[in-house]
DRENSENU-880197 format. One record per residue: x, y, z of N, C-alpha, C, O in turn; residue in one letter. Coordinates in steps of 0.2 Angstrom, whole numbers, plus 5000, padded with zeros to 4 digits. Example, Ala and Ser with C-alpha at 12.3 -4.5 7.8 and 13.67 -1.06 7.14 Angstrom:
2
R n.c1 n.c2 n.c3 ca.c1 ca.c2 ca.c3 c.c1 c.c2 c.c3 o.c1 o.c2 o.c3 residu
R 5066 4972 5039  5062  4978  5039 5066 4984 5039 5071 4983 5042      a
R 5064 4989 5035  5068  4995  5036 5064 5000 5039 5067 5006 5040      s
This chain:
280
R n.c1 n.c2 n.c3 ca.c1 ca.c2 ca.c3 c.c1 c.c2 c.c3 o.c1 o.c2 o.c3 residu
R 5760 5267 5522  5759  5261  5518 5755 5256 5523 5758 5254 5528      x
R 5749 5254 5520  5745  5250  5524 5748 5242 5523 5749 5240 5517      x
R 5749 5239 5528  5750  5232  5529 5746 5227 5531 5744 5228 5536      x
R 5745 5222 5530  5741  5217  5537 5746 5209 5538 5748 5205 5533      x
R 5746 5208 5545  5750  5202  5546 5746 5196 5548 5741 5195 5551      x
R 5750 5192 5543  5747  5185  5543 5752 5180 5543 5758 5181 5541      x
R 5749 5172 5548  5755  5166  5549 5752 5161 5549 5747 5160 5552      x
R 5755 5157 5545  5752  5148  5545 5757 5147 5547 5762 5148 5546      x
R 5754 5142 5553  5754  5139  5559 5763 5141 5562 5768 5138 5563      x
R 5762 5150 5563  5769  5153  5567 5772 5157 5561 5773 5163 5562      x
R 5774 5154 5554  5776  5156  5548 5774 5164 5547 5769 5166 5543      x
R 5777 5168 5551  5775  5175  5551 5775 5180 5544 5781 5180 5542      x
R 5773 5182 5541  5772  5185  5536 5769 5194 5536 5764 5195 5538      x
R 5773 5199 5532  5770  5205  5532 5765 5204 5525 5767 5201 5520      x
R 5760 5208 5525  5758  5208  5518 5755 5213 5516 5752 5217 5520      x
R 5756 5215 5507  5756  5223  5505 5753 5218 5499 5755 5212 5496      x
R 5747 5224 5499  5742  5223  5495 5743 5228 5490 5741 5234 5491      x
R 5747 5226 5483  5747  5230  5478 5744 5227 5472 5749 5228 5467      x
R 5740 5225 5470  5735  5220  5466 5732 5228 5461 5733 5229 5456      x
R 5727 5231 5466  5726  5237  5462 5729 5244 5464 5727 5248 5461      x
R 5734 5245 5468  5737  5249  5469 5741 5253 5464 5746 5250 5462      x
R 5740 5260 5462  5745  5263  5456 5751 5263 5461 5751 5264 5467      x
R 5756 5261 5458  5764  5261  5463 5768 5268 5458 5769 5268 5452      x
R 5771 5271 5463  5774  5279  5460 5781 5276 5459 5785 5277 5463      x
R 5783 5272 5454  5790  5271  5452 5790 5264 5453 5785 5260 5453      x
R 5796 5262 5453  5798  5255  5455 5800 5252 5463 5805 5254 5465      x
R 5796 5248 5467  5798  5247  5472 5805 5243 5475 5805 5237 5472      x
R 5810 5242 5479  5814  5239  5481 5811 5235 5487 5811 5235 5493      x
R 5809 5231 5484  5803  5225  5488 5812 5221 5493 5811 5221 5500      x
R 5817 5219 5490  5821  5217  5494 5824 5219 5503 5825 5216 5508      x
R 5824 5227 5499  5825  5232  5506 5820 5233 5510 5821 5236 5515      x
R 5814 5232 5508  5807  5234  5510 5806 5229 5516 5805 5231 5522      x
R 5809 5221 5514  5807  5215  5517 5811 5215 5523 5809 5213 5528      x
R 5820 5219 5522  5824  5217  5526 5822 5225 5532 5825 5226 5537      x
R 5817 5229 5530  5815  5233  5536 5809 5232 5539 5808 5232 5545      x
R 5805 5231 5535  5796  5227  5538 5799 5222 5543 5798 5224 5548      x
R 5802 5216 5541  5803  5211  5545 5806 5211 5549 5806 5206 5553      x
R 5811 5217 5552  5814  5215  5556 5811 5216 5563 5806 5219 5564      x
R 5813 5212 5569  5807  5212  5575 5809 5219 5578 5805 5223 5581      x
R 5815 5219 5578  5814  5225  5582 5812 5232 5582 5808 5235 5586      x
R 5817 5235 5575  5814  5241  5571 5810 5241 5566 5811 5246 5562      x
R 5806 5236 5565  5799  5235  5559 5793 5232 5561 5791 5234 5567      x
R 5789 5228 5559  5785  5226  5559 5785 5217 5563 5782 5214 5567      x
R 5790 5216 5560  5793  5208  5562 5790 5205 5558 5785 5208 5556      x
R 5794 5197 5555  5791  5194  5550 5796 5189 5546 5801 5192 5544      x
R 5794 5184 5545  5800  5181  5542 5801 5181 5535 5806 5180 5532      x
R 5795 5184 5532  5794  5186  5524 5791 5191 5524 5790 5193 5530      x
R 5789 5195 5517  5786  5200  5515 5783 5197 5508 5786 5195 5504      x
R 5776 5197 5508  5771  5194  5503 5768 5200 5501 5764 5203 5505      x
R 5769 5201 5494  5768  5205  5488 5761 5203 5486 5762 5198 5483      x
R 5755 5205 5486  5749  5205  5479 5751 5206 5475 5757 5208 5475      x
R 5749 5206 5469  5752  5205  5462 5746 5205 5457 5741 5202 5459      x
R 5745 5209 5449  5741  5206  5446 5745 5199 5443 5751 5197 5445      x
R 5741 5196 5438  5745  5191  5435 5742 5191 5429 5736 5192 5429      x
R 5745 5189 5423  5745  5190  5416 5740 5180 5416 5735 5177 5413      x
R 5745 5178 5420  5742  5169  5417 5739 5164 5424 5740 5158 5425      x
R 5736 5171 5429  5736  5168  5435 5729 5173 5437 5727 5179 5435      x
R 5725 5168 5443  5721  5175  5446 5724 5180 5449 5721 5185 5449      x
R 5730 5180 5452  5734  5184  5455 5743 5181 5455 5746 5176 5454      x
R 5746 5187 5458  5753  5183  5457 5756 5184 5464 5756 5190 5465      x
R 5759 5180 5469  5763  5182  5472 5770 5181 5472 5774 5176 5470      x
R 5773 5187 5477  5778  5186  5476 5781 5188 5486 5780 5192 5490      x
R 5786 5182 5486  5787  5184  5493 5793 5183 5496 5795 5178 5497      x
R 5796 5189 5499  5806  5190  5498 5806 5190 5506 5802 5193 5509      x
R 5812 5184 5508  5815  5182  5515 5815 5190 5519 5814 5196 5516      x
R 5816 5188 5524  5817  5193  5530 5824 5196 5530 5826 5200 5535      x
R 5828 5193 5522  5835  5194  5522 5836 5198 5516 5841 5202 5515      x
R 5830 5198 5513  5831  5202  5506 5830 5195 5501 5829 5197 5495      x
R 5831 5190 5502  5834  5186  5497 5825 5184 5494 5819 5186 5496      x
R 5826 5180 5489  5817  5179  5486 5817 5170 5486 5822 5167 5483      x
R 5815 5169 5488  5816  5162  5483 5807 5161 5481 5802 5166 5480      x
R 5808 5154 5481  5803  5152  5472 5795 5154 5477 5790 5158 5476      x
R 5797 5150 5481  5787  5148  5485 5788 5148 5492 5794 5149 5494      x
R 5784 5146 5494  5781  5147  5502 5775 5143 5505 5770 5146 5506      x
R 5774 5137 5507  5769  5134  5508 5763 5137 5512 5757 5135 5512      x
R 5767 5142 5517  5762  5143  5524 5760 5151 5523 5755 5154 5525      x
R 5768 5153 5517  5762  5163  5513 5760 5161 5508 5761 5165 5503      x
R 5757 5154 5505  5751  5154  5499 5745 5151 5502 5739 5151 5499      x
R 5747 5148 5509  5740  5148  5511 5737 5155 5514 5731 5157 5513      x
R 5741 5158 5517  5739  5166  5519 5736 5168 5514 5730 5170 5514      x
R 5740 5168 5508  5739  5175  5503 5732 5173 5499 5729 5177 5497      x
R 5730 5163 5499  5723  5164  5497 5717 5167 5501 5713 5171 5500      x
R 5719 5164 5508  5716  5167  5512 5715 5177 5511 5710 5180 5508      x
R 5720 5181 5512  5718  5187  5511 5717 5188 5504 5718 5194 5503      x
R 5717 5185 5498  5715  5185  5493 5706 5187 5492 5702 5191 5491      x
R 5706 5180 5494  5696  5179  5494 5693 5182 5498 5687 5184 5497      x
R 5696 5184 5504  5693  5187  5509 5693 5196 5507 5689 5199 5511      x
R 5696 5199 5503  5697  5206  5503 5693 5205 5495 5694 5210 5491      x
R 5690 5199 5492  5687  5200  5486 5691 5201 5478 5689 5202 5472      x
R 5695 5200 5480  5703  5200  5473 5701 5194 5469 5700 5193 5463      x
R 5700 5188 5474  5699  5184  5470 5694 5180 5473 5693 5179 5479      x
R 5688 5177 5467  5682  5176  5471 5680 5167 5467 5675 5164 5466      x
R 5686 5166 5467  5685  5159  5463 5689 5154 5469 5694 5155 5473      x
R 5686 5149 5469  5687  5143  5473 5685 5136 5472 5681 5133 5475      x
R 5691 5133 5465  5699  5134  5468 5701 5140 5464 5698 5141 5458      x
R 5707 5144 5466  5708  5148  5465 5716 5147 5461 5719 5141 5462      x
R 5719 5152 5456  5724  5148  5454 5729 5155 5453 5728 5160 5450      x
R 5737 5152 5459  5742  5159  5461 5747 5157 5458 5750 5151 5460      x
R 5750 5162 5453  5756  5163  5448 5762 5164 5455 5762 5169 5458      x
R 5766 5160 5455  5774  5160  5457 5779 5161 5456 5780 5157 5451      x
R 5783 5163 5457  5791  5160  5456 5793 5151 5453 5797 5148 5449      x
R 5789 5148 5457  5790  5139  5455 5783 5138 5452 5779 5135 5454      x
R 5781 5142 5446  5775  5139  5444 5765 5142 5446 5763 5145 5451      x
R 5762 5140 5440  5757  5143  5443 5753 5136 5447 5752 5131 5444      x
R 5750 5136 5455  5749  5133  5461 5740 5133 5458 5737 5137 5454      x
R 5738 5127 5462  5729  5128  5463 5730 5127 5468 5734 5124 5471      x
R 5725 5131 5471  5723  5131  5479 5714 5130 5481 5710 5133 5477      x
R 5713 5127 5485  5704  5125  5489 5705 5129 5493 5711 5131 5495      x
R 5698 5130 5494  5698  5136  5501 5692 5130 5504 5687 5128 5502      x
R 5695 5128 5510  5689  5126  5516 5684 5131 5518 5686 5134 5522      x
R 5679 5133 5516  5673  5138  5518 5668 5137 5521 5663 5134 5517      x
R 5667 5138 5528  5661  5136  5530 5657 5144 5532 5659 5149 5534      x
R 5651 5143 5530  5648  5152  5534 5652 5155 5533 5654 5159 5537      x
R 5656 5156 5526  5658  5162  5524 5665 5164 5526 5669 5167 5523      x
R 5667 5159 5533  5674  5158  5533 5679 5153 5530 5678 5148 5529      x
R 5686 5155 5529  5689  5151  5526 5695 5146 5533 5700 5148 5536      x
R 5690 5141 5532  5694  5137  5537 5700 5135 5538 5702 5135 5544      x
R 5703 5133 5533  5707  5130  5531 5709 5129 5522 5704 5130 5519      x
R 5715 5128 5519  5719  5129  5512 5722 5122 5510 5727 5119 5512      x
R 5718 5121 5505  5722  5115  5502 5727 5116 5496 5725 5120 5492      x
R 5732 5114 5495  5736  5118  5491 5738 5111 5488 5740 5106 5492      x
R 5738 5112 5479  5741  5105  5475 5748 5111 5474 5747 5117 5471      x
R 5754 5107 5477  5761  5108  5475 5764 5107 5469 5768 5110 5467      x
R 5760 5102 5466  5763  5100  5462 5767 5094 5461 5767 5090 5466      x
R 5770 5093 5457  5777  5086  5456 5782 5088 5460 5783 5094 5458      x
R 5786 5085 5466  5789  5084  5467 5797 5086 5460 5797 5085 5453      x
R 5802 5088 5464  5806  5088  5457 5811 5085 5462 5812 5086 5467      x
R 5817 5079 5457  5816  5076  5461 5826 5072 5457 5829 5067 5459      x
R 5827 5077 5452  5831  5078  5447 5837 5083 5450 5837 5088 5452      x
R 5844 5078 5451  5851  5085  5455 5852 5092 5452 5855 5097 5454      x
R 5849 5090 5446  5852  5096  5441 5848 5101 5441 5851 5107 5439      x
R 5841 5100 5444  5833  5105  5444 5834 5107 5452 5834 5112 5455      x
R 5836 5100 5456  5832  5105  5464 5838 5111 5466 5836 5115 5471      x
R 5844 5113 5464  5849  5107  5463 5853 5107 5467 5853 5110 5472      x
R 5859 5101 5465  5862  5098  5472 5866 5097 5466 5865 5098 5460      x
R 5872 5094 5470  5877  5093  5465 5880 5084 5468 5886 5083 5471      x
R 5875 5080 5468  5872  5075  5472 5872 5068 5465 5869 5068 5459      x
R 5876 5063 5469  5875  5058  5464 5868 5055 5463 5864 5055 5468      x
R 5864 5050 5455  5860  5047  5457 5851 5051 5455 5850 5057 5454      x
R 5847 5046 5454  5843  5050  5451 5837 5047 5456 5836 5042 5452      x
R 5832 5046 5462  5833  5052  5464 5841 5052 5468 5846 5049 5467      x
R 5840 5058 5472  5847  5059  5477 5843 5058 5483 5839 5062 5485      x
R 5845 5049 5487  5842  5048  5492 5848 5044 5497 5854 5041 5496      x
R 5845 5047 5502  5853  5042  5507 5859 5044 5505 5863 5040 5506      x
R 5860 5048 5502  5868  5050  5501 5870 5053 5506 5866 5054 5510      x
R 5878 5054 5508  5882  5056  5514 5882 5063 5513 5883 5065 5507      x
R 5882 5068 5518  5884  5075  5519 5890 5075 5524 5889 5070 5528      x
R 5895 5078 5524  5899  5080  5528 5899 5086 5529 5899 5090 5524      x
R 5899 5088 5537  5897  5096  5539 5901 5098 5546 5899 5096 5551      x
R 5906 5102 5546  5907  5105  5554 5909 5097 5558 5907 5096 5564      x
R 5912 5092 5554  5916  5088  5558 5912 5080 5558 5915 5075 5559      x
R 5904 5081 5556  5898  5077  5558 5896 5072 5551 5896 5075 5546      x
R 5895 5066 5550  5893  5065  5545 5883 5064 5546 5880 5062 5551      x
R 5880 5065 5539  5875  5064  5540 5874 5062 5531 5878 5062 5526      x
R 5865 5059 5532  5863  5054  5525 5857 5059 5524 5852 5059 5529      x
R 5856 5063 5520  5851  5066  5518 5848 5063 5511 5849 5057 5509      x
R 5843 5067 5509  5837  5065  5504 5838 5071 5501 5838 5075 5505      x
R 5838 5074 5495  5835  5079  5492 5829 5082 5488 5829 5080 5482      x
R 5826 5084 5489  5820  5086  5485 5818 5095 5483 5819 5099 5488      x
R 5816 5095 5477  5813  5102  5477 5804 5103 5478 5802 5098 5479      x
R 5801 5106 5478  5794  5109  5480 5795 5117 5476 5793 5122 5479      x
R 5799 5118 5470  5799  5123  5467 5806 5126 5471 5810 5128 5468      x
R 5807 5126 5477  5814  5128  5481 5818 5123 5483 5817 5117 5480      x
R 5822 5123 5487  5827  5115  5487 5828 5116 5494 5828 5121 5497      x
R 5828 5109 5495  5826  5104  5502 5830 5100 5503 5832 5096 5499      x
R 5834 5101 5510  5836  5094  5510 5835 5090 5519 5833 5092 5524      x
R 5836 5085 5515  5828  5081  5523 5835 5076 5526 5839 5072 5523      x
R 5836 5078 5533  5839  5072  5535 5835 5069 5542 5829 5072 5544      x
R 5836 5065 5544  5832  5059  5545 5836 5058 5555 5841 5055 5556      x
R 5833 5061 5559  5836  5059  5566 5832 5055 5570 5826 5055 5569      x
R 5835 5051 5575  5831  5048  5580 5830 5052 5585 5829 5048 5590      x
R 5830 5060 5588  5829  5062  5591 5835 5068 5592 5841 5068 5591      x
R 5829 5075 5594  5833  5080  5594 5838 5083 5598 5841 5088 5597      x
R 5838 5080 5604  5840  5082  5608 5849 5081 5608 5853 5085 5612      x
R 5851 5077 5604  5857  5080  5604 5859 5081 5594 5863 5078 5591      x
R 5855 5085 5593  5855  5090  5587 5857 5097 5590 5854 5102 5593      x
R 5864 5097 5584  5866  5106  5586 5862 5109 5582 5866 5111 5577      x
R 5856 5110 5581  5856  5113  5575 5855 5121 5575 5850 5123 5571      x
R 5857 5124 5578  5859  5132  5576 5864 5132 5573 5865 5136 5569      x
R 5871 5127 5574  5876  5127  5570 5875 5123 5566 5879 5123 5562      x
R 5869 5118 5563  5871  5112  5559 5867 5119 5553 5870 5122 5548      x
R 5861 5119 5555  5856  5123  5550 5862 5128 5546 5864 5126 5540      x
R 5864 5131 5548  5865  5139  5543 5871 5134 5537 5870 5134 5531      x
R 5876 5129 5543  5881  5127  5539 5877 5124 5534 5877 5126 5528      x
R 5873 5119 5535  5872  5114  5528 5867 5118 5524 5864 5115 5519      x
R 5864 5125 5524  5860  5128  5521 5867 5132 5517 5866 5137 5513      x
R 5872 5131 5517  5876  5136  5513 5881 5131 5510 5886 5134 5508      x
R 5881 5123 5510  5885  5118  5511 5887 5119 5503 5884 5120 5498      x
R 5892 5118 5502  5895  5116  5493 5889 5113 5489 5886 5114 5483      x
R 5888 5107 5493  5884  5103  5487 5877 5106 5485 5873 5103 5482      x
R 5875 5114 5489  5870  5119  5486 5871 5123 5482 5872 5128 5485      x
R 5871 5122 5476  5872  5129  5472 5869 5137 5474 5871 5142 5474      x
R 5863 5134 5476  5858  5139  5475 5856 5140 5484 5851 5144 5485      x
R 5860 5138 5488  5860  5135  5495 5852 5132 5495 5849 5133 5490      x
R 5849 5129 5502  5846  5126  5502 5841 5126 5509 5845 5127 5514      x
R 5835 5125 5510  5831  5123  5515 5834 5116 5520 5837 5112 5516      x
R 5834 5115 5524  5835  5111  5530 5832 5109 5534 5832 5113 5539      x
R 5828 5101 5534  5825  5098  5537 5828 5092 5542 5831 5087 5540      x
R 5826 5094 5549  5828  5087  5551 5822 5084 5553 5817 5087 5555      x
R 5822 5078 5552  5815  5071  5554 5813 5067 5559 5814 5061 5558      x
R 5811 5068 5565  5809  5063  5567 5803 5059 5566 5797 5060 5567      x
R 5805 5051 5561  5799  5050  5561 5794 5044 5566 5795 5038 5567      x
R 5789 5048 5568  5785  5046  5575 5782 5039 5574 5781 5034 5578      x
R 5779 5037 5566  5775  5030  5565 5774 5034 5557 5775 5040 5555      x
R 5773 5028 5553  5771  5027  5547 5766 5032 5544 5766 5033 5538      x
R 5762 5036 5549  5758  5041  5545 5759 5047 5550 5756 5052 5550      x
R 5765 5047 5556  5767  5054  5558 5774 5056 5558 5779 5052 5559      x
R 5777 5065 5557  5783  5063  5558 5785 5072 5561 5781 5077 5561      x
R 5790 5071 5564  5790  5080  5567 5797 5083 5566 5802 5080 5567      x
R 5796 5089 5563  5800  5091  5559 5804 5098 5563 5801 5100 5568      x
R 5807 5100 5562  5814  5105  5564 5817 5106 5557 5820 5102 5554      x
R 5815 5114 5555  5816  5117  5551 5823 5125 5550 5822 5130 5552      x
R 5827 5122 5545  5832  5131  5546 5830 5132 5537 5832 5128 5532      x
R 5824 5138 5537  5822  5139  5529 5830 5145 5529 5833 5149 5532      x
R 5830 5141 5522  5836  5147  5519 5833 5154 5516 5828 5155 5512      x
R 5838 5159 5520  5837  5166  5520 5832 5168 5526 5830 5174 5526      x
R 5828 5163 5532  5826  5167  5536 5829 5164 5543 5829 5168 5549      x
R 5832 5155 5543  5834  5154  5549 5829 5150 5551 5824 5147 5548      x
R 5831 5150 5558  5824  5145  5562 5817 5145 5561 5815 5151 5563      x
R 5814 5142 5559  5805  5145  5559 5800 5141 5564 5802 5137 5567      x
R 5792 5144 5563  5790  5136  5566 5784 5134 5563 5778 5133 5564      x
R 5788 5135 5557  5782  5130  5550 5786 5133 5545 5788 5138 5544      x
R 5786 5127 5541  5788  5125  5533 5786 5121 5528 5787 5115 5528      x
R 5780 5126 5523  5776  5120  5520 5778 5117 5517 5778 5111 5517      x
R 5784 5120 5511  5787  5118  5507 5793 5113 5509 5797 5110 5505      x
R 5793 5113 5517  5799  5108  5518 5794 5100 5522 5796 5094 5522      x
R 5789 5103 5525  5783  5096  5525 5781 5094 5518 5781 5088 5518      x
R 5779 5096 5513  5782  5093  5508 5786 5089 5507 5785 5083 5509      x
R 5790 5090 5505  5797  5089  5504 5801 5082 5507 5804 5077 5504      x
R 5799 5084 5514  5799  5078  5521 5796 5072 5519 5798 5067 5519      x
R 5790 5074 5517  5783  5067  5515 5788 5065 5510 5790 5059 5511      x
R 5789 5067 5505  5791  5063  5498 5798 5059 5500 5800 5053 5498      x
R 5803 5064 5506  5809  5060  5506 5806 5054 5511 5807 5048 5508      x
R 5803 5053 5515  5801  5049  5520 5798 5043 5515 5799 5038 5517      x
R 5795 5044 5510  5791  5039  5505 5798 5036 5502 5800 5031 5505      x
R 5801 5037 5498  5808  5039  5497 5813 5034 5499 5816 5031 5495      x
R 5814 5032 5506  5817  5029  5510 5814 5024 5514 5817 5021 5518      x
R 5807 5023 5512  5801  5017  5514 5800 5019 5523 5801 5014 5527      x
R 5799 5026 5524  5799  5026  5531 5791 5028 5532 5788 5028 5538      x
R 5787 5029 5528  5779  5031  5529 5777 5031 5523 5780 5032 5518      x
R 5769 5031 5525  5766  5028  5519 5765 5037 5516 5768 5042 5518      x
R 5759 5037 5511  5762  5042  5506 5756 5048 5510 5754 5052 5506      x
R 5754 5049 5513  5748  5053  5519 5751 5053 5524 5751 5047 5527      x
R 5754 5061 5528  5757  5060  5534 5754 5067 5536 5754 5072 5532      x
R 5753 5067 5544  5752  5072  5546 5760 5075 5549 5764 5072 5552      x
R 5762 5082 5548  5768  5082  5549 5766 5090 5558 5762 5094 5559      x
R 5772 5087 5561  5770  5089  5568 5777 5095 5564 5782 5092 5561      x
R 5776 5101 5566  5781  5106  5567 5778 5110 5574 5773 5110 5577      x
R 5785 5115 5575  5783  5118  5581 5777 5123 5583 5775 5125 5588      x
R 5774 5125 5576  5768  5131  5576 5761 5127 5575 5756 5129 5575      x
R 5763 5120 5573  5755  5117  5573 5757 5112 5566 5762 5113 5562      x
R 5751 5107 5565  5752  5102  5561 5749 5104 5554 5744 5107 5552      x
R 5752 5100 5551  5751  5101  5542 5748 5092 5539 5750 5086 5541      x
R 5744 5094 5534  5744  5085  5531 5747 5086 5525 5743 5089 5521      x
R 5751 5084 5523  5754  5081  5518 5752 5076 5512 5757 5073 5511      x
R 5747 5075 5508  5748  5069  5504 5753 5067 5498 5756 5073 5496      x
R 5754 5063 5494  5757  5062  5488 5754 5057 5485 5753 5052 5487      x
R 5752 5059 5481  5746  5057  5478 5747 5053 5470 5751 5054 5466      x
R 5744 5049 5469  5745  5044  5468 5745 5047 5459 5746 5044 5454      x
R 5745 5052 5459  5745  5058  5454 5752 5060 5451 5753 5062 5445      x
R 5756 5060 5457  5763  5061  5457 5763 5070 5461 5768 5073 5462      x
R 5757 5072 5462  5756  5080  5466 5756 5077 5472 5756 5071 5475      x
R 5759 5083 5475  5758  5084  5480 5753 5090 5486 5753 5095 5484      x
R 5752 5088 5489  5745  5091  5493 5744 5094 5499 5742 5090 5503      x
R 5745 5100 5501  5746  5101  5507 5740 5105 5509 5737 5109 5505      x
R 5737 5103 5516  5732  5107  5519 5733 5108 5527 5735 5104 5532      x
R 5731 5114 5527  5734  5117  5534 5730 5125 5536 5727 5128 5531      x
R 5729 5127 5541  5726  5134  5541 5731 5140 5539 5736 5139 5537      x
R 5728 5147 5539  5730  5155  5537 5727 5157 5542 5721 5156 5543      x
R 5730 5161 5547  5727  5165  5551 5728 5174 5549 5732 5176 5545      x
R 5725 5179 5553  5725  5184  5551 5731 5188 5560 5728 5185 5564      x
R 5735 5191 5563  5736  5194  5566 5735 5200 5568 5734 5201 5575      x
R 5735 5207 5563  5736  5211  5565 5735 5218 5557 5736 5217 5551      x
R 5733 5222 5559  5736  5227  5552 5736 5232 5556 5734 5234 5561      x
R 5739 5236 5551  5742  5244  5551 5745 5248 5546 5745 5246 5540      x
R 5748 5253 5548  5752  5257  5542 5758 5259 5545 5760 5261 5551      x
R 5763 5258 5536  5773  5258  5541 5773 5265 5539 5772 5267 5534      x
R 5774 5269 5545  5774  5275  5546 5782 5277 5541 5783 5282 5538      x
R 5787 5272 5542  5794  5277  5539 5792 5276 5532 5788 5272 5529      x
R 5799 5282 5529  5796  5284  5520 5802 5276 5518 5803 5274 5513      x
């Protein structure tokens, strides 16, 4: 099975090209991701990102945690997956338009001389509704409410980006536990559906640096859907204006929210690696 590896900015991803691929049966794309991804006995990777044809899309992706689990979207494997989309000739339109789990996305491709520099990605609306991101969260939006976790109290934000987010807001990480905070508030009661976990440092009115625990993979070092997420709580809370660059640990994203009610993310796709997974 040929593969090739791609990460926006750290956000590691394996990727199987089945767009035209005849497939001999039905695959378990779940157990597929929790053996590709693993670092030690696999390929490594914090997802596995599926080609897809699409009935109402140029293509469809689809992209399951390194746990098995699937959620909606991906900010840093839909900048990827345009990139090896256009690049491998699947899709030759720009902007290009990928059927999701949270909806069908428009994506820009930055091209210069043929290369794709960089991915502009319309998010869409914020959702911004307890019973949609959801949260079982008073309030419409759910801004500055109390979290209690592992003894700590904390004021989070909640927002969706097609998956659920929740943004809380610190003056500095160093005395943040967060290998115990993350897992705990990603599985907290008030997620039904458990949730993404951002913490915020914010640097100035148009910068902010972010520490992320994505649900179902753990620590990463980039989350589009959660710098999203971030820009809209920090708007939200009157902590920056609605255009921020967001600083994560694999490299920076810009963020806008746009006077549209979209949201806008642009950031690079790199390519790392391909090969073929030898086991059956």
């Amino acid at each position: 099975m040929e593969f090739v590896k791609m990460h926006g900015l750290g956000n590691d991803f394996v990727f199987l090209d089945h767009f035209s691929v005849t497939l001999d049966g039905n695959v378990d794309y779940p157990e597929l991701a929790r053996k590709l991804c693993h670092r030690q006995f696999g390929v490594g990777g914090d997802g596995l990102v599926v080609i897809l044809p699409s009935k109402v899309a140029d293509a469809r992706m689809r992209i399951i945690n390194s746990d098995g689990s699937e959620p909606e979207m991906c900010g840093n494997g839909i900048r990827c997956f345009a990139r090896y989309v256009y690049d491998q000739g699947i899709v030759k339109h720009n902007p290009m338009r990928v059927e999701t789990l949270a909806g069908v996305l428009t994506l820009g491709l930055d091209i210069q001389e043929g290369q794709v520099l960089g991915v502009r990605v319309d998010m869409g609306e914020p959702i911004l509704r307890a019973d949609l991101i959801p949260v079982l969260g008073q309030g419409e939006p759910v801004v500055g409410q109390t979290l209690q976790v592992l003894g700590e109290t904390f004021h989070y934000t909640a927002v969706s980006m097609g998956n659920p987010h929740c943004v809380i807001f610190v003056n500095d990480f160093s005395t943040l536990d967060f290998e115990r905070l993350g897992p705990a508030i990603e599985k907290h009661p008030l997620f039904p559906r458990k949730t993404n976990v951002e913490f915020i440092r914010i640097d100035s009115p148009r910068e902010m640096t972010m520490k992320v625990w994505e649900r179902g993979a753990g620590p990463t070092l980039a989350c589009g859907t959660g710098a999203c997420a971030s820009a809209v709580a920090a708007v939200l809370n009157e902590k920056t204006e609605r255009a921020v660059t967001v600083h994560l640990p694999g490299g920076d994203l810009l963020i806008e929210w746009g006077s549209d009610n979209h949201v806008y993310m642009t950031g690079p796709a790199a390519y790392v690696f391909k090969g073929v997974w030898l086991e059956p």
